[in-house]
N, C-alpha and C positions, 0 to 999 in steps of 0.2 A: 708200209704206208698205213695213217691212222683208219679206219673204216666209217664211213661217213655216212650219214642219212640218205634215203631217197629224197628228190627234189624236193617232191610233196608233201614230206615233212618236215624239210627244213623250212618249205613255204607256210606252213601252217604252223614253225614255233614262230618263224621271223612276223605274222601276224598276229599272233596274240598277245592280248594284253604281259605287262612285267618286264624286268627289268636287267635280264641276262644275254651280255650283249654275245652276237653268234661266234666268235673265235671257243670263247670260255663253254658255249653250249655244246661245239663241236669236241673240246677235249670231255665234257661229260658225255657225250654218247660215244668218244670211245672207249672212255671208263666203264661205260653200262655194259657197252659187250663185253668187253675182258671179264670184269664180272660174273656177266650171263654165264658163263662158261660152268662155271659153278653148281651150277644147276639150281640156282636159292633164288630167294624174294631179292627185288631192288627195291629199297627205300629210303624216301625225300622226307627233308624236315621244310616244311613251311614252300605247301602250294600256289599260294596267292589264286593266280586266275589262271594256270595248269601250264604256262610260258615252257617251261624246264618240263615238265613231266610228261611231254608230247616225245621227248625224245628218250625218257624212262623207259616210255611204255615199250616204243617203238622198237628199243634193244630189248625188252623183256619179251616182246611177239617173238623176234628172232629166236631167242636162247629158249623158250618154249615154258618160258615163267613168268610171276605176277610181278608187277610193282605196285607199291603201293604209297600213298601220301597223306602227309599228316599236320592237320591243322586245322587252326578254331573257325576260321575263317572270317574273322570279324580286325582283323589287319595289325598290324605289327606297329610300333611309335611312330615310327617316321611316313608311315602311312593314314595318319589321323587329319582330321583338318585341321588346317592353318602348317600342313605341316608339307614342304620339298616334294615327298612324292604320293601326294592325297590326290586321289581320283575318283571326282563326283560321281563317277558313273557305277562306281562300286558300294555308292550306298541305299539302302532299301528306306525306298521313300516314306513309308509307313511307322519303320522302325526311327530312321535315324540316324542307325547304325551300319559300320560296313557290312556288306555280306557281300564276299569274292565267292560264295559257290554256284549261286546260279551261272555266272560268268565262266567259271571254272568246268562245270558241264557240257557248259556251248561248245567250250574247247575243244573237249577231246572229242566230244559229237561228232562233230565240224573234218577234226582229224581222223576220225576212223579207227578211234582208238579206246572208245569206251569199256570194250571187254576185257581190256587187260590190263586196268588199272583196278584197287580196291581204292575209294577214297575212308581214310577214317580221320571223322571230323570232330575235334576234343585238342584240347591243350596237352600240347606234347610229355610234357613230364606224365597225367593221367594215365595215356595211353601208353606209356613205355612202362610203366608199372606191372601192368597185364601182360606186356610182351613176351612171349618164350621161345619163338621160331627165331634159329640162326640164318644170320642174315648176308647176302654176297656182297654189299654195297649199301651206305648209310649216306645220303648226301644232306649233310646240314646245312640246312637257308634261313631259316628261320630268323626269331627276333634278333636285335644286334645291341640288349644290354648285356653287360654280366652276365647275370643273372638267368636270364632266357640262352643266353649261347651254351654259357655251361650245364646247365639242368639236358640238353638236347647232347650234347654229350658224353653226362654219367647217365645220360636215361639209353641212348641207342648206342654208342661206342660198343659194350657190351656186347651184343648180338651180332659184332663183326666178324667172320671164321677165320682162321690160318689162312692166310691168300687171299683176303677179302680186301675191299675200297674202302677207305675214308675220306668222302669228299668234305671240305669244308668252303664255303662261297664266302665273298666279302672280305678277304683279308687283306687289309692295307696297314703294311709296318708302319708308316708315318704318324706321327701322333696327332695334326693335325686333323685327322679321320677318325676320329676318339667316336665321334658320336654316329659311322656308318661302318666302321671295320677296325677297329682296333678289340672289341670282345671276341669277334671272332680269330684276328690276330693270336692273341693271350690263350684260345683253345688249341688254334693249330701250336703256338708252341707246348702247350701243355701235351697234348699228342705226342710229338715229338721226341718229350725228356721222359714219356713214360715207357721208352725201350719198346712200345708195346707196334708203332707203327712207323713206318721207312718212309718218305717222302719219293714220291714216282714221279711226280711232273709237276711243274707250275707252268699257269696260264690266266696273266692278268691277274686277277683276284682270286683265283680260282687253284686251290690245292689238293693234289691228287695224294694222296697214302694210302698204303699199304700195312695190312696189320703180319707182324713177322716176330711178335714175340706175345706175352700173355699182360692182363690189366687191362688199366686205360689210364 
């Protein structure tokens, strides 16, 4: 049986802001434990308002290690105005522009789970430049062009160990979803053919691997 959150934290991802419905939450926090096991960092591509990362953390407290999350925080395409899933309440009235970290804070506050997240807040390609810690568990959410899927990646793929997760989120084969999961699609199979990661579980959009050989 897969290992499940306490109530209290499934109440507090099922309340916060974003956009990962709970089946798909549930097979990542059994991915986070398996993980944890490893004894390394868990790390997320693309925070938004901390929705997924409540359940990071929650298996990082268990396994007695950090996760961490990575994003500009100023919102991904299809979270822009005029745009499916734009949420006024994410924009900083002053600026104009989004900012999901204030939001993002409340979160984990709220959850009880501040101390055992790091946030690093920078455009993902940036930040995986400097990265050198190997890593138990990479879960990519991030933007959903090309471009953005791929760079998130060859930028954290890397830092996956022997027996490590490859989470990838939003993958819809249908070509019809070109514009919310077909990039991400095109990575999971890019994963796949690079020998370097096994496929463990699917859930909804939601693809679990396994790194079991070398690359990416």
């Amino acid at each position: 049986m897969a290992p499940a959150p306490m109530p209290e934290i499934l109440a507090a991802f099922e309340a916060a802001k974003g956009f990962m419905p709970t089946g798909e939450g549930l097979a990542l926090y059994a991915a986070a434990m398996e993980a944890g096991r490893l004894g390394l960092p868990l790390l997320e591509v693309g925070t938004y308002c901390g929705r997924s990362t409540i359940l990071l953390a929650d298996a990082a407290r268990a396994a007695g290690v950090t996760a961490l999350t990575v994003d500009h925080h100023r919102g991904s395409e299809e979270q822009q105005p005029g745009w499916e899933y734009h949420d006024p309440e994410t924009v900083d009235p002053e600026l104009g522009l989004m900012d999901t970290l204030p939001t993002f804070r409340r979160t984990l506050r709220r959850a009880g789970l501040e101390d055992h997240v790091i946030a690093l807040v920078g455009r993902s390609p940036q930040v995986a430049k400097l990265w050198s810690t190997p890593l138990a568990l990479v879960f990519i959410d991030g933007g959903h062009t090309d471009e953005h899927a791929s760079a998130d990646y060859e930028g954290w793929a890397p830092h996956v160990v022997e027996g490590g997760l490859l989470l990838i989120h939003d993958v819809f084969p249908d070509p019809k979803d070109e514009f919310t999961g077909q990039a991400p699609y095109r990575v999971y199979l890019r994963a796949l053919e690079s020998g370097a990661f096994t496929e463990v579980s699917v859930t909804d959009s939601l693809r679990v691997l396994k790194r079991t050989g070398t690359g990416i």
